[in-house]
VEXPADO-388364 format. One record per residue (C-alpha): residue number from 1; x, y, z. Coordinates in nm, 2 decimals, always signed. Layout:
// residues N
@nr = NUM | x = X | y = Y | z = Z .
...
***
This chain:
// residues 264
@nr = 1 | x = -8.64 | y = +5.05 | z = -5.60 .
@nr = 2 | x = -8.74 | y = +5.06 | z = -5.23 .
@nr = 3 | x = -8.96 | y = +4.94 | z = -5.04 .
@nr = 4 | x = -9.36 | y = +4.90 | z = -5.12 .
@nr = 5 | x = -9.60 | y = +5.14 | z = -4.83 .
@nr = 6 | x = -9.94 | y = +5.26 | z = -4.83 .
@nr = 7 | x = -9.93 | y = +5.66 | z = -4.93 .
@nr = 8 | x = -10.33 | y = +5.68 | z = -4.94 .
@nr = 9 | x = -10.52 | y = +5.91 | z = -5.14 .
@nr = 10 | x = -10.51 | y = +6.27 | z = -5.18 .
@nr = 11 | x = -10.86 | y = +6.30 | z = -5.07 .
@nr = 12 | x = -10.92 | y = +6.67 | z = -5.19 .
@nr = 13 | x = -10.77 | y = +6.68 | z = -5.51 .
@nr = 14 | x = -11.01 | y = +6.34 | z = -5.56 .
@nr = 15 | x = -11.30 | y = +6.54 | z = -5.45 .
@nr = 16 | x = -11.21 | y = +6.88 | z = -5.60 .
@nr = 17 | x = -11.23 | y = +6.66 | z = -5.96 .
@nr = 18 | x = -11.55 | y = +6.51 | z = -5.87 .
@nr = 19 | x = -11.71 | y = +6.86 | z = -5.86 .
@nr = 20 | x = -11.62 | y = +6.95 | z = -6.18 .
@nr = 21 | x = -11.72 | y = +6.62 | z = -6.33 .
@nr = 22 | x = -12.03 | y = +6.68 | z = -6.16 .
@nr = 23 | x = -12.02 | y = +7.06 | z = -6.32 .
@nr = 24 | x = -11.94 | y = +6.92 | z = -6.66 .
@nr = 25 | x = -12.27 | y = +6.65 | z = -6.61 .
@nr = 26 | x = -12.50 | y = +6.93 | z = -6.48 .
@nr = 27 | x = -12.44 | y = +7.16 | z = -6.78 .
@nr = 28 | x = -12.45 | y = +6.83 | z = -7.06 .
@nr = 29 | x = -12.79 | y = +6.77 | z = -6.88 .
@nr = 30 | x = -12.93 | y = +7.14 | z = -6.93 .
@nr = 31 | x = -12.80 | y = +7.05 | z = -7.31 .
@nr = 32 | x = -12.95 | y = +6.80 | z = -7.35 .
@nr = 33 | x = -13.32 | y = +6.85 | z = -7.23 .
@nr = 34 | x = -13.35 | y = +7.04 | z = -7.54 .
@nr = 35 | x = -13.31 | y = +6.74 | z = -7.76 .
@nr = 36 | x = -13.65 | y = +6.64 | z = -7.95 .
@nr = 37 | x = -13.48 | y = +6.29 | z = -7.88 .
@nr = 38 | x = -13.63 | y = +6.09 | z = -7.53 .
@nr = 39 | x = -13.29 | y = +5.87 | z = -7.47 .
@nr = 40 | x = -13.06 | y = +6.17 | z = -7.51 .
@nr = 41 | x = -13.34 | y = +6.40 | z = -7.28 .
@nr = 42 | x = -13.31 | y = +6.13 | z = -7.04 .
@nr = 43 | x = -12.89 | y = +5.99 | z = -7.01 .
@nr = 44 | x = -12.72 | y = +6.18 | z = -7.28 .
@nr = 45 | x = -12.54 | y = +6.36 | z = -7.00 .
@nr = 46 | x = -12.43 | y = +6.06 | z = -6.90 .
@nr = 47 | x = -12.28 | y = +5.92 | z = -7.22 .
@nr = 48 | x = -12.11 | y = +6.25 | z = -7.30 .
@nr = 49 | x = -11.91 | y = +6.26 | z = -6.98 .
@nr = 50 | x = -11.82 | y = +5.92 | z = -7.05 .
@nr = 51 | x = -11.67 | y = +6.05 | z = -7.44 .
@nr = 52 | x = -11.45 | y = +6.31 | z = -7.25 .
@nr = 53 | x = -11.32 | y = +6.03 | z = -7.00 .
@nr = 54 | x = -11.27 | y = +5.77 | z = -7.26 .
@nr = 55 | x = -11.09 | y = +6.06 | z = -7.48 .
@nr = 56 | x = -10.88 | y = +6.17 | z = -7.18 .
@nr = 57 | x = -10.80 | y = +5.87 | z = -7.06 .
@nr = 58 | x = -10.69 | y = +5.75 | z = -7.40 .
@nr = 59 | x = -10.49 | y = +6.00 | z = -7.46 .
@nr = 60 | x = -10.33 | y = +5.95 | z = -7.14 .
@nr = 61 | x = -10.28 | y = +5.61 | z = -7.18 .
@nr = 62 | x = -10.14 | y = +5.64 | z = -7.52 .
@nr = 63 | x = -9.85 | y = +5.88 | z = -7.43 .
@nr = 64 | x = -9.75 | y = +5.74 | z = -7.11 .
@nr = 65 | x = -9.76 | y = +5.32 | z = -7.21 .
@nr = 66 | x = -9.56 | y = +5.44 | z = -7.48 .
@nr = 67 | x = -9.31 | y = +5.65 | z = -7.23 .
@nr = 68 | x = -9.30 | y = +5.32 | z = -7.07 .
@nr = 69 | x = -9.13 | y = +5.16 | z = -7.35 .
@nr = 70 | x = -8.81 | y = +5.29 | z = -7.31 .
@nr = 71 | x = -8.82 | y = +5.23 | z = -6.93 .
@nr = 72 | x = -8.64 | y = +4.95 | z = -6.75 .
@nr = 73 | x = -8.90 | y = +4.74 | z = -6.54 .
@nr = 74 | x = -8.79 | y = +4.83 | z = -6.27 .
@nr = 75 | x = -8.95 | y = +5.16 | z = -6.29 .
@nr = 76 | x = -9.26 | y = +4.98 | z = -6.46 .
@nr = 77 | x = -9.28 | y = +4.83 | z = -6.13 .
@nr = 78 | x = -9.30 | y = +5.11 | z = -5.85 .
@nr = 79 | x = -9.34 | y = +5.49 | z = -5.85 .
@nr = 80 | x = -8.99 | y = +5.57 | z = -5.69 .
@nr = 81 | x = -8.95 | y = +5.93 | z = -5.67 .
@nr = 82 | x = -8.59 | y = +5.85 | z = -5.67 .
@nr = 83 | x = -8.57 | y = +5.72 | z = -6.00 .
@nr = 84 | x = -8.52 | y = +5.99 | z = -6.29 .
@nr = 85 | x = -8.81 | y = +5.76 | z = -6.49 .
@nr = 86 | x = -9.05 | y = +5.84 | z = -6.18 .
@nr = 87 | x = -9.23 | y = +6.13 | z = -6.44 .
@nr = 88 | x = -9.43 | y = +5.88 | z = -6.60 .
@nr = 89 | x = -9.55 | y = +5.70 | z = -6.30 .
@nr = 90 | x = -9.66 | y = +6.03 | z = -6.15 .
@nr = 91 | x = -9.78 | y = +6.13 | z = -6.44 .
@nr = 92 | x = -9.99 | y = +5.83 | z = -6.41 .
@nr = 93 | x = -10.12 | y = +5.80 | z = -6.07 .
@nr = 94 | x = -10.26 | y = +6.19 | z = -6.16 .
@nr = 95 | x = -10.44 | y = +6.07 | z = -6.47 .
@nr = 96 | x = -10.61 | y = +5.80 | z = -6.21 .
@nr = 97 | x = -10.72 | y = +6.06 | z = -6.06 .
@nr = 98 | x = -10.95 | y = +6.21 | z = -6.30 .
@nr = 99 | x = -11.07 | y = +5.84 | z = -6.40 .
@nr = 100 | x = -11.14 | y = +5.77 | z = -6.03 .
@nr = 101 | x = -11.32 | y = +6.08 | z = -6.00 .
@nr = 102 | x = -11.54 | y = +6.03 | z = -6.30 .
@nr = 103 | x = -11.58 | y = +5.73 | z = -6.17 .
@nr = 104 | x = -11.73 | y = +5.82 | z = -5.86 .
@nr = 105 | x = -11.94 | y = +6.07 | z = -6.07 .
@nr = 106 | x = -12.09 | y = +5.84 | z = -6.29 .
@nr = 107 | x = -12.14 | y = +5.57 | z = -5.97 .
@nr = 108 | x = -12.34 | y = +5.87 | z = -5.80 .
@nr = 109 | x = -12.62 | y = +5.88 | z = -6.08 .
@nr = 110 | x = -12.59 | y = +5.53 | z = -6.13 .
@nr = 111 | x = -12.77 | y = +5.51 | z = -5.77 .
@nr = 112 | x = -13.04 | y = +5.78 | z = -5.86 .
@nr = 113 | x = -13.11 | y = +5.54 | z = -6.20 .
@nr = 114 | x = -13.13 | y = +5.20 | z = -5.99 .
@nr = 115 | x = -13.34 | y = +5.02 | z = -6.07 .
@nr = 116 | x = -13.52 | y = +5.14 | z = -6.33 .
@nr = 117 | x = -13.21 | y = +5.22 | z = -6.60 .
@nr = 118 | x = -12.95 | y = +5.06 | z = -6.42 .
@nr = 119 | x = -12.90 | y = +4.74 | z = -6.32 .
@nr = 120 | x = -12.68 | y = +4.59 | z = -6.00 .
@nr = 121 | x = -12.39 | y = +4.48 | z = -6.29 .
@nr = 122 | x = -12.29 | y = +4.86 | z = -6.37 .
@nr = 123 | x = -12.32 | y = +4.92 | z = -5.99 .
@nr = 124 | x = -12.10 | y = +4.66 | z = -5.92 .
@nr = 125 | x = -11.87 | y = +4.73 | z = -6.18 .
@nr = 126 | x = -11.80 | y = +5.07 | z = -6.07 .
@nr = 127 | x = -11.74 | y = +4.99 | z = -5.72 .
@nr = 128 | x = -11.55 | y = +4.77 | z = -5.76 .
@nr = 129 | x = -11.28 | y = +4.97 | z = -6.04 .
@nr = 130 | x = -11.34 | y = +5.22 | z = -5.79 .
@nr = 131 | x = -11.15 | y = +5.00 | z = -5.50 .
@nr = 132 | x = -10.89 | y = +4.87 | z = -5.76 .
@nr = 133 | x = -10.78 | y = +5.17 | z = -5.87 .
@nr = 134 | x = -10.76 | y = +5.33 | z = -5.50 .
@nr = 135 | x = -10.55 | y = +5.02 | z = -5.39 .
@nr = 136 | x = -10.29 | y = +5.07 | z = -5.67 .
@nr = 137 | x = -10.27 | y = +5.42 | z = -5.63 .
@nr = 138 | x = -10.25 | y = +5.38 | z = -5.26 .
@nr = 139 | x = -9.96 | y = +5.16 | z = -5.27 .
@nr = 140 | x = -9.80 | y = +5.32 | z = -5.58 .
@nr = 141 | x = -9.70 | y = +5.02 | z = -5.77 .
@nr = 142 | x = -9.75 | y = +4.90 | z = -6.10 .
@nr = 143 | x = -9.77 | y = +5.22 | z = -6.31 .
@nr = 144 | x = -9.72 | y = +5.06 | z = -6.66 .
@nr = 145 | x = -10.07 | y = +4.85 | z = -6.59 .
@nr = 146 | x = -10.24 | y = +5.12 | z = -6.49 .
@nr = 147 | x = -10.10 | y = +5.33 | z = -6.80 .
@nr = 148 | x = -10.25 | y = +5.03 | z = -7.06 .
@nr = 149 | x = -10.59 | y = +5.00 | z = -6.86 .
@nr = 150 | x = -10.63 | y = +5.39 | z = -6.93 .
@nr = 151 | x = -10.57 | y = +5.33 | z = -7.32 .
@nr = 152 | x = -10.82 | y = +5.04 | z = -7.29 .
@nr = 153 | x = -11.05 | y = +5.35 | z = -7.28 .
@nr = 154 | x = -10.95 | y = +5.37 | z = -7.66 .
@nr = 155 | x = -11.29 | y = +5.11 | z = -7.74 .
@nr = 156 | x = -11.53 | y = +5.29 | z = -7.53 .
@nr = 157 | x = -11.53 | y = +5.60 | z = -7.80 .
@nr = 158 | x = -11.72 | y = +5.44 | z = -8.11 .
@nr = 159 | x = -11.91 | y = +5.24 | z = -7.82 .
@nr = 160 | x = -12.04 | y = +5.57 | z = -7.69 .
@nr = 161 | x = -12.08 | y = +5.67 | z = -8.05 .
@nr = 162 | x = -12.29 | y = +5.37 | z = -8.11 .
@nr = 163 | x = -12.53 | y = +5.47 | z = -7.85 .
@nr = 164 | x = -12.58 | y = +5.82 | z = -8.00 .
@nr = 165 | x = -12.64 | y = +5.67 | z = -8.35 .
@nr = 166 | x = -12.91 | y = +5.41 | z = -8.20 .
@nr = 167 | x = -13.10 | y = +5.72 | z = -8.00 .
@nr = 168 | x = -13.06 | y = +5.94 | z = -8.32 .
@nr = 169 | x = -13.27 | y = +5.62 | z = -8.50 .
@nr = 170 | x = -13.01 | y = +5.53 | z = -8.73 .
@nr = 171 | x = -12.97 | y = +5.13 | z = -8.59 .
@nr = 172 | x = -13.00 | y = +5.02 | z = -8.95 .
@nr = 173 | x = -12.76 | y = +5.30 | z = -9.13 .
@nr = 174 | x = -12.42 | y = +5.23 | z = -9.26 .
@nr = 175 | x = -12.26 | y = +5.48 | z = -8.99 .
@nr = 176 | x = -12.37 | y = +5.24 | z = -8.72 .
@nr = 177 | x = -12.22 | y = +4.92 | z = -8.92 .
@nr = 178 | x = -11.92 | y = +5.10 | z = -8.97 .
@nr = 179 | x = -11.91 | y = +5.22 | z = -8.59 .
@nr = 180 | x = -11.95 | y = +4.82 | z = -8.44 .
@nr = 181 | x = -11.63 | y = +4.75 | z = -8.69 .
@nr = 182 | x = -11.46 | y = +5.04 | z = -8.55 .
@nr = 183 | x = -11.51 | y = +4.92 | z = -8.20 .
@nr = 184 | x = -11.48 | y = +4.49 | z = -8.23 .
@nr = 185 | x = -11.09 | y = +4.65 | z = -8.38 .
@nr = 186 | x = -11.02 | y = +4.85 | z = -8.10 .
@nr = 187 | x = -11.15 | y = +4.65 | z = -7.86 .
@nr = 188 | x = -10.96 | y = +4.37 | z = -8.03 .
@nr = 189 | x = -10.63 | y = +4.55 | z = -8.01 .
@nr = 190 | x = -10.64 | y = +4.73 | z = -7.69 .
@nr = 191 | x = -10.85 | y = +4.51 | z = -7.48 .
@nr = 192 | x = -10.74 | y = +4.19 | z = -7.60 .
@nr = 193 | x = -10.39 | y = +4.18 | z = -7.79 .
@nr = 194 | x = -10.27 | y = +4.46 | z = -7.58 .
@nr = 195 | x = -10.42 | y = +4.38 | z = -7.24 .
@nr = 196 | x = -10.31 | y = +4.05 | z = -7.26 .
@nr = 197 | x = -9.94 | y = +4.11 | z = -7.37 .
@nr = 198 | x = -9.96 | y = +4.36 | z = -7.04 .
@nr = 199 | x = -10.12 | y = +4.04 | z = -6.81 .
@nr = 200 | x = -9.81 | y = +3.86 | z = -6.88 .
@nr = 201 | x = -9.57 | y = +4.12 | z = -6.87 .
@nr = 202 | x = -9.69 | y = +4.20 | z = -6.53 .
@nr = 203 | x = -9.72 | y = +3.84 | z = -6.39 .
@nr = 204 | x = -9.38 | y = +3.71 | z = -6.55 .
@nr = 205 | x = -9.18 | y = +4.01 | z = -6.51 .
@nr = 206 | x = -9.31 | y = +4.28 | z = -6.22 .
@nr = 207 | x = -9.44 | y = +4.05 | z = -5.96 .
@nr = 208 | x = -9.08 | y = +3.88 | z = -5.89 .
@nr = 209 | x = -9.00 | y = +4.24 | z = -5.90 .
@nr = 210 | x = -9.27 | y = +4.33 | z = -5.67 .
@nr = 211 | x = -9.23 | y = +4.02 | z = -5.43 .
@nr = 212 | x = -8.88 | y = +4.02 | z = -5.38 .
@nr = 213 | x = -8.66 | y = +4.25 | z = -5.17 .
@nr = 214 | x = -8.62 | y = +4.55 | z = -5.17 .
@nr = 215 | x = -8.98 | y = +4.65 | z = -5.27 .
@nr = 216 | x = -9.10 | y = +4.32 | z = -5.04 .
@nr = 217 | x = -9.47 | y = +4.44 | z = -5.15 .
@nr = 218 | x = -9.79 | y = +4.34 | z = -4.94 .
@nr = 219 | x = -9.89 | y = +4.03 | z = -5.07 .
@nr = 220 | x = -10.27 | y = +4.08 | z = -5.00 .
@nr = 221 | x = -10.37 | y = +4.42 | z = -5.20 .
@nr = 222 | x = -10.08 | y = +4.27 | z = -5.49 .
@nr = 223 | x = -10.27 | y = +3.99 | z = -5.50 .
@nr = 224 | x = -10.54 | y = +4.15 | z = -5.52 .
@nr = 225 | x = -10.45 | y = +4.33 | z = -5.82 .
@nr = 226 | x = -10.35 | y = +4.09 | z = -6.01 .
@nr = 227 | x = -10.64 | y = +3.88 | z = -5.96 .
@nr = 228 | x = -10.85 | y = +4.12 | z = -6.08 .
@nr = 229 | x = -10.67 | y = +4.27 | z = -6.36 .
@nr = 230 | x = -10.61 | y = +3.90 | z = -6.51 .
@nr = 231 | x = -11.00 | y = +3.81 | z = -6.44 .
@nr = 232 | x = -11.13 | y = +4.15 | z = -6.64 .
@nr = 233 | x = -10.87 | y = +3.98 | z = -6.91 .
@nr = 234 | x = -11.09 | y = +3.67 | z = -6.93 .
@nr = 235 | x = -11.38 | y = +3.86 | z = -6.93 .
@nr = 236 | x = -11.26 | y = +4.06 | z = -7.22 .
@nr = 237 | x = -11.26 | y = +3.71 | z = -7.39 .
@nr = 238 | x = -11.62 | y = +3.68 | z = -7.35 .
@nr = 239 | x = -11.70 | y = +3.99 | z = -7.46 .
@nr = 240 | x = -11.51 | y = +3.98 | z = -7.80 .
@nr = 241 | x = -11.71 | y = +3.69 | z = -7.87 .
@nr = 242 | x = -12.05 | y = +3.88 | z = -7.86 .
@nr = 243 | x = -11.89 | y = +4.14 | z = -8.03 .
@nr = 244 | x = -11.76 | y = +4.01 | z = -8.33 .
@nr = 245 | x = -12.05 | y = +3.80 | z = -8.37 .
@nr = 246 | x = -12.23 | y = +4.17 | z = -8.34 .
@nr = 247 | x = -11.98 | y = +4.35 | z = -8.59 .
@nr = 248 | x = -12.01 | y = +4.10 | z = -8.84 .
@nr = 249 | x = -12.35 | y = +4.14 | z = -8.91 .
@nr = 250 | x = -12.32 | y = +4.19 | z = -9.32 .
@nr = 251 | x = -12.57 | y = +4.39 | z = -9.49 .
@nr = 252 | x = -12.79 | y = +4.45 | z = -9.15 .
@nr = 253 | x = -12.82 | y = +4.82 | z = -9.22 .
@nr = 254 | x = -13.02 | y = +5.00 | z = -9.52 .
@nr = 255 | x = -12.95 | y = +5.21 | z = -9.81 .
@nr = 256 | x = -13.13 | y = +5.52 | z = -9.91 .
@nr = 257 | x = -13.46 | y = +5.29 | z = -9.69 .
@nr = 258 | x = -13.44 | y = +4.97 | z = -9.91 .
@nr = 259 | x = -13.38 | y = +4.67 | z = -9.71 .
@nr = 260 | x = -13.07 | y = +4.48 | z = -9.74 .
@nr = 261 | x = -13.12 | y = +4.17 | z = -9.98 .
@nr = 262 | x = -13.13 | y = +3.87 | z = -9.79 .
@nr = 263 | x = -12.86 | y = +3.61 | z = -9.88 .
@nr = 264 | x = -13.01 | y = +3.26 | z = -10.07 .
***
């Protein structure tokens, strides 16, 4: 391990991925005006460039938190280019890259929605992943967080789908009550179980890491980080609530247009 410094951004590779986000949302828009279908007309775009995130950065998160495994935490801590484990961590801080990019992206139209379809929460939101992200990149520590965050990605897929089923008009059909199962699991396990095994992992085992010499990190942007990764943990809580109350809605969708009998 050495010591923790600010490396900064590589500005142009960040911006060079925003373009093609932004090429990859111009040509799902031209698709999509030709949908008979006003909510996909209007932010279908939007939702299918959030699909190929979520799938990228699952899949990214998938393979590298479980390279991570087999890693001592020492290199779970810090990207040392000095360490023969420092693939992973690279690996990582490039697949940041695209997520901070389509983040950006995403923020971008968010601004030309406000405040009609967008509200100051989703602005918020991604500003503020937006400065996270940047700050651990920046600094190049914690690699195996920023792995699991990407495979929290994993729930936004049959959330996405959800959206698509609900514009289609299929809010009562059995593919949509099968889709809210499919994402209170995956939420459950990667946002919850997982996260939270990660929250501890990182407070109990990489911040004496992290703190102590010779990485001696800044306190202020490790902090920082922490803060906010074990607040969105909470916040995950919250969510699960609403969702499994949402998921478990029994017999809420139709079959072949009867309505589901009511229960006595």
């Amino acid at each position: 391990m050495k010591a923790v410094e600010f490396h900064g951004l590589d500005l142009r590779l960040a911006l060079g991925l925003f373009i093609c986000w932004e090429g990859l949302h111009q040509l799902a828009r031209r698709a999509c005006r030709t949908s008979k279908c006003a909510p996909i007309r209007e932010t279908g775009a939007t939702y299918l460039c959030s699909m190929l995130n979520a799938l990228w950065c699952t899949f990214a998160g998938l393979y590298l938190s479980k390279a991570f495994l087999d890693m001592p935490d020492e290199s779970r801590a810090q990207l040392d280019r000095d360490d023969p484990n420092s693939w992973a961590a690279v690996w990582v801080k490039g697949a940041a890259y695209g997520f901070l990019s389509w983040l950006a992206m995403d923020l971008l139209h968010c601004f030309e929605k406000y405040p009609h379809n967008v509200g100051l929460d989703a602005l918020a939101h991604h500003g503020g992943f937006i400065f996270l992200t940047s700050m651990q990149m920046s600094y190049e520590i914690m690699p195996v967080v920023a792995a699991w965050l990407l495979l929290g990605e994993l729930s936004t897929i049959p959330l996405n789908v959800r959206w698509f089923l609900i514009s289609y008009g299929k809010g009562d059909s059995l593919a949509l009550f099968l889709t809210n199962l499919t994402f209170a699991v995956s939420f459950l396990v990667v946002r919850v179980i997982f996260y939270w095994r990660g929250v501890a992992h990182m407070l109990f085992s990489l911040r004496p890491l992290l703190i102590g010499q010779p990485c001696d990190a800044p306190r202020v942007p490790l902090y920082i980080l922490m803060c906010a990764v074990t607040a969105a943990g909470f916040l995950n809580l919250w969510w699960m609530n609403k969702i499994l109350r949402m998921a478990l809605r029994v017999g809420k969708y139709k079959k072949k247009g009867k309505p589901a009998r009511k229960k006595r």
